[in-house]
Each structure stands twice: as C-alpha cells, then as structure tokens.
N, C-alpha and C positions, 0 to 999 in steps of 0.2 A: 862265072865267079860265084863262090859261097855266100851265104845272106852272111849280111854284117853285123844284126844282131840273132845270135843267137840264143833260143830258149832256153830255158832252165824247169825243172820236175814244177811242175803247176798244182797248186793247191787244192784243186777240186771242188772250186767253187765255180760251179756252172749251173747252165738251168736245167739239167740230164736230172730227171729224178731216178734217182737206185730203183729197181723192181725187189719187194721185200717178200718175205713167205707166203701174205696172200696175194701176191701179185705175179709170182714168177711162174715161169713152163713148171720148176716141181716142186707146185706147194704139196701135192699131196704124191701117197708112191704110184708107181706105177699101177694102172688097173682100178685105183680107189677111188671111190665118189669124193669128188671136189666140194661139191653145194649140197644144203638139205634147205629147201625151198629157197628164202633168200640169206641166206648164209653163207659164207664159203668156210669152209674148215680145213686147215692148214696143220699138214703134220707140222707137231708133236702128237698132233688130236690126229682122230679120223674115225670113222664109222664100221665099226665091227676091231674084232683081233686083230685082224690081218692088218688093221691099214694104220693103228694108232703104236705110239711107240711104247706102251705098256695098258692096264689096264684104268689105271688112273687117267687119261686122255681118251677113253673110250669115248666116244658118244651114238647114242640113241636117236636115228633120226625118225619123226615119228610120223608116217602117211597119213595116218586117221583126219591129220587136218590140215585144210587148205589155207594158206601153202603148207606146206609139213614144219614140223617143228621141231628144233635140236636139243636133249638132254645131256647132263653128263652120266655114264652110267653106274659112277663111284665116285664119290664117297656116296654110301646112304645120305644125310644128310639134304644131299642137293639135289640128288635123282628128280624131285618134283618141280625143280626150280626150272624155266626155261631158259635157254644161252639166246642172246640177243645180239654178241659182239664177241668178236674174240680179234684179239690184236697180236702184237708179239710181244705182248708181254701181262695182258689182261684179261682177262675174261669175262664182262658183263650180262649180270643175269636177271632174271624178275625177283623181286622183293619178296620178303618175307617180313612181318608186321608182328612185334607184339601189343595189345591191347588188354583192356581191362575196363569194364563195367562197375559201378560200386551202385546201381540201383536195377535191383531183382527184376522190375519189369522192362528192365531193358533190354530184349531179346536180338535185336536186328545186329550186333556183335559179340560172335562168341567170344569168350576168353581165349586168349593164344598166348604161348609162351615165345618169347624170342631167345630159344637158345639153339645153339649149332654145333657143331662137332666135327672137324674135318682136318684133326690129327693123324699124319702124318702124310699127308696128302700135299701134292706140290701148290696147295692153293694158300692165300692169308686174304680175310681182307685189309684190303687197302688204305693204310691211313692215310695216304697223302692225295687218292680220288674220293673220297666218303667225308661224308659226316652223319653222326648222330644226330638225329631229331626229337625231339618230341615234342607234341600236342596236347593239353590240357589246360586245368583252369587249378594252380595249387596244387601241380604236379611234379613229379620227378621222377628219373630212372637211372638207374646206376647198373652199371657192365660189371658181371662178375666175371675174372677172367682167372681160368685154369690154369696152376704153373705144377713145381715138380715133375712129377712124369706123366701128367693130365690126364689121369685115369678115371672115371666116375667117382671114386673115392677123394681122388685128392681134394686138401683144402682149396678155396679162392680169395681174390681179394679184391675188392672193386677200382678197377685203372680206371674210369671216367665216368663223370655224373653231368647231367641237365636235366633244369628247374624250367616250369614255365609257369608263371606269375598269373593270377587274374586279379585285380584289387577288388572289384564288385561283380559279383557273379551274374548277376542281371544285367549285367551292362558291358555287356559282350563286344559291343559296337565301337569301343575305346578301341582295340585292340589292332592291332593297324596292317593291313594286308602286304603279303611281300617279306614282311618284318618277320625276323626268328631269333628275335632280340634279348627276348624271355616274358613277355609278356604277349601269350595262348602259345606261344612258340618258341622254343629254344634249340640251340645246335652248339656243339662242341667234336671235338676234333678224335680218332679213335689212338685207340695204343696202340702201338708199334705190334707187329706178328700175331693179329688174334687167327686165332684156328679152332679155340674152342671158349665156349663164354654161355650166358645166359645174361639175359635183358631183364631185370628187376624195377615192377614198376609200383609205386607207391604215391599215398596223397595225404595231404597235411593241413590241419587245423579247417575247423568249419566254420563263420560268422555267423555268431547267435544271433546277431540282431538282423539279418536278412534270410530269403529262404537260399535253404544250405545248399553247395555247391553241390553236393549228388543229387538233386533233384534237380537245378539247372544244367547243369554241366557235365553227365553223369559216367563218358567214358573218359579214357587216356588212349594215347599209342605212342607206340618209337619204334623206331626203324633205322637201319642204315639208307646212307641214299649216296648215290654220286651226286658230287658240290655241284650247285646251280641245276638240278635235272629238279624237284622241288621246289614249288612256290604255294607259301602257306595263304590261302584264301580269305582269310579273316573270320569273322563271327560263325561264316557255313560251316568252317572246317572243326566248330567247336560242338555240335548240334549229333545229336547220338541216332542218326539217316543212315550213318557209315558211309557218308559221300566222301571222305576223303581217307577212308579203307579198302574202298574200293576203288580209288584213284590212283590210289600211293601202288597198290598191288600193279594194275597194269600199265601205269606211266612213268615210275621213281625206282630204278634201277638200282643194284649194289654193283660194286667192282670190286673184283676178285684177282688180286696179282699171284701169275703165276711163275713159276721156277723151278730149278730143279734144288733137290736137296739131298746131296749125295758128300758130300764133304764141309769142310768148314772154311776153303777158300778155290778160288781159282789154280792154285800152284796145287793141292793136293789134288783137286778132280783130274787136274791132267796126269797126275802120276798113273791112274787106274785106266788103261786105256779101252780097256770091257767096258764100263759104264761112261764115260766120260762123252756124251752125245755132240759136243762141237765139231763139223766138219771143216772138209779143205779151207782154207781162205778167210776161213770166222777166228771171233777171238772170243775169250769168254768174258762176260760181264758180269761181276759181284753185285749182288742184291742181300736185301737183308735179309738176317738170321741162317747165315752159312749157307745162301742158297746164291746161284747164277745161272745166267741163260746167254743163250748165243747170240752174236751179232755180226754181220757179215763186214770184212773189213775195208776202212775206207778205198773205193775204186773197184771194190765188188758187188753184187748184186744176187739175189736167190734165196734159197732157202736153208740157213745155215745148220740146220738138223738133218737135211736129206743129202744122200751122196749126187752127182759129188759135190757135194757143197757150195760154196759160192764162183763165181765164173765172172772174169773181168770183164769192164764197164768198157766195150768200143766208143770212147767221147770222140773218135775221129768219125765214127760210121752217122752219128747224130746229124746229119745235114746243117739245117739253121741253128740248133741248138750249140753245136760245135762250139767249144769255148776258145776256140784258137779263129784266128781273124783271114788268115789266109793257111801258111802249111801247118799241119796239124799231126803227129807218128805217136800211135799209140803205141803203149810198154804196161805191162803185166802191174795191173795197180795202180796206172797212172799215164800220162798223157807228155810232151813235148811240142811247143809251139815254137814256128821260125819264120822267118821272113826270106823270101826268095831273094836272087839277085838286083839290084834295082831299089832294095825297099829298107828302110831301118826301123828298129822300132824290136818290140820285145816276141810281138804275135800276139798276145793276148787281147782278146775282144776290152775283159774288164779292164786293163793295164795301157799300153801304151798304144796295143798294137800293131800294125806296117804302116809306114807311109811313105809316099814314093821322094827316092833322094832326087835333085833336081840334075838336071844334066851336069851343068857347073859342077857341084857337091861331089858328084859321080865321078869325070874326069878327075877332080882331086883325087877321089882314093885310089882308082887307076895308078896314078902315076907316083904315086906316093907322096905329092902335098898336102902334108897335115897342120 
C-alpha cells in the first residue's frame, strides 16, 4: 500500500549548503589556475586572457612573493592595490590612504592624494560595506565626486563630509579609543556608485591661547575602510610616527562591488544574448546603477558564469543531511519527501515527518473505517 501521507515540493530549507563559484568543480575554465597563493579566483576573474571573461577581470598573479600575490590588471588605478577576497559579488583589496602634513618638519608622511578613477570598469566602491574615516585634531575631508560624463575636465561636487574634533590639542588623552564619534575620529557613510572622486582634506581655526595644533597634532588621513575592519587607537593614532598609516595600509581593507554593466536592467541584458554572461540554471540579479550579476537558482548550485551553468542540488544523495526523514525523490530544482507504507506524517525532518501508524490505526485504513 502507498504512504498515506504524501509530500509536496519542499522549500529548501535544509542543512545542504549550495557549492557557489568558489566552491564548485568549475569555478575556474578548463585548464586555468584556480589559486594565486592563498586566493582562489573564480571566473568572472582569472589569470591571464585566456582564463578571465574580459580584460577588466584579469588578474596578475605575482610569484616574486611568498605566497604570491593577486593584482587586478585594469583599471590603472588599482593595478598596485592587492586583492585579498573576492566573493560573488566583492572584491576586497588593500587601502589606499589620503594624508596631509601641515608642519614642514614632518617628513615620516608623505603627502598623498586620495583620488581614484575606475570609470567604466565593472567596479564601485561600496557604500553599504565601507565607510569613510578620518583622523585628525580640527580636521575634515570632503569626497569630490565626479558626475556628467566623468572625464578629467568635468565639474564635481562633494556627496559626503567628516569632521574630527579635538577641543585641546595637548590633551589628546580625552579622546577615547574604539570611538569614531568625531572627536580624533570620525566616519560617515559613502555615496551611492563612486567610481571616480578625489578625498579633499582640510583643517580649521588654530587656538591662540595654546600651542597650535600643527605643531601638536600636525597630520590628517582618511580612507575608505570596510565597517568594523578599523579600530581607531586613541591618542597613538594622533602622533605624526605614521603608526596608524601604516596600519590602516596593511590591516584596513576597501570593498569594491562588483557587476556587470551592460544595460539598464535585467530584461534588456537578456535581450542581447552575445553579451548577456548568465548561464544554464541562474537568474540575473539587479544591482545598482544599471548593473547585475548572476546567481544560481534556488536548488542549483555552481558557477553561474561558466557553462554549463548551474547543476541541480541531489538533497536525496546528502545522507544525514537529507532533509526528508525517510523516502526522499529528487526533481530538477527541488526535492519530494514521503512516508512509506506503514508510517503517516509529511516526511519532512523540519515538519512532521513519518511516524509509525499503530497496528489498530492501520487495520482501520485497510478496511476502510474512518
């Protein structure tokens, strides 16, 4: 006799985790180096022509150092920055630091400018992993960001400012470690789609009646940073050592989201079936500023850029993971749990289950008293 209750299309909520781009048999193409020391790079990216799916995902793996180390090799801009993390949909890299001195004998930090350029490139950073920083004492720095057609020429106009307060400049020790509150520290949130900008940093009003802040206090910096990678030290971080210029450099990461940007939504990228990079089994996902990237669809699993695309999920073949309790038939996307003869119940581990009908219960259905 048939189970008596039978399954219905299951949610997919199991403990099976999907294998995603860097995880799957083909994150990278055929024949391509997977890792550049501890990295794995996952087409869209890959190393050299052949293996990345344009030039802009190129990367540079670089031997010279143990372990090696992974560039991008366009845009200009980034070429010196190292990738640390790439996800599916991120890319994190080492920082880049604007700074500014306002007392001549302060040599141990150069001047740097924070501007960047990485128009038309499928990169932004990230407003919603970043925040802007800065450090000083009666500091400030304001984003000038690049609109029109963003060409060296065009006009700007500053989308986001932070202040960082010092009330008495000798008395550094007020300032409270951890804190980026605006006092030696402050952070605020970036604009939406920056791709090109410049970090303008500036400092205000001296205290005549104490010695003046450029001779206490005498640099600045701001930087982007991913939220929480960033913990501002307190009084050290104010002292012109460059101890925390050359912290922020090799500890305090940017994130860089990436996408593609080839149309103005998901419905036109799929008209254009030459460019349109989602394969088998993926659907496309809207990002901002007319951009989207792939994602494999629920009950598949792979690399939704490489052919052939994503490849369904066997939640039967999972042993203990199995999210059905006894019989379990996988289907293209999706799963069917049931209970054998003998047992009621939904099949589902999370849900009801089987449990065995009792002899008595049993004979009822047999015979037909219900």
């Amino acid at each position: 006799m048939k189970a008596i209750a039978l399954a219905t299309l299951a949610s997919n909520n199991t403990a099976i985790i999907p294998k995603n781009m860097l995880t799957a048999r083909n994150t990278t193409k055929q024949g391509c180096q997977r890792e550049c020391g501890n990295l794995t790079i996952p087409y869209p990216f890959g190393i050299g022509p052949e293996c990345a799916l344009d030039a802009w995902f190129m990367i540079k793996c670089d031997n010279t150092y143990n372990p090696p180390k992974s560039f991008l090799e366009t845009p200009p801009d980034l070429k010196d920055r190292e990738i640390v993390e790439i996800t599916e949909t991120e890319v994190v890299i080492r920082n880049k630091i604007a700074s500014k001195c306002y007392r001549s004998q302060v040599n141990e930090i150069p001047e740097r400018f924070g501007d960047l350029n990485i128009v038309g490139s499928p990169f932004t950073i990230s407003h919603t992993a970043n925040k802007l920083t800065v450090i000083g004492c009666n500091d400030y720095a304001m984003i000038g960001v690049y609109r029109g057609n963003q060409s060296h020429e065009t006009p700007f106009y500053y989308g986001a400012g932070c202040m960082a307060m010092c009330a008495e400049p000798d008395k550094t020790n007020e300032v409270i470690p951890g804190s980026c509150s605006g006092l030696g520290c402050c952070q605020t949130s970036v604009p939406v789609g920056l791709q090109k900008f410049k970090i303008d940093l500036y400092r205000f009003f001296e205290n005549p009646h104490n010695k003046t802040i450029s001779e206490l206090q005498p640099c600045t910096y701001a930087f982007f940073a991913r939220e929480g990678s960033f913990s501002f030290s307190g009084a050290s971080d104010l002292t012109p050592n460059g101890t925390v210029f050359k912290r922020t450099m090799q500890r305090v990461p940017v994130v860089l989201d990436w996408a593609f940007e080839r149309s103005a939504s998901c419905k036109e990228a799929k008209k254009n079936t030459t460019t349109y990079v989602c394969q088998s089994n993926s659907e496309c996902v809207e990002s901002d500023g007319g951009k989207y990237h792939c994602s494999c669809r629920s009950g598949y699993e792979g690399n939704p850029y490489l052919e052939p695309g994503c490849t369904d999920i066997d939640e039967c073949a999972a042993g203990s993971n199995s999210p059905c309790s006894m019989d379990c038939k996988n289907i293209p996307g999706s799963y069917r749990c049931s209970c054998p003869t003998g047992y009621s119940g939904d099949g589902f581990k999370s849900r009801a289950g089987c449990v065995k009908i009792s002899e008595n219960s049993f004979k009822d259905v047999i015979i037909g008293n219900f």
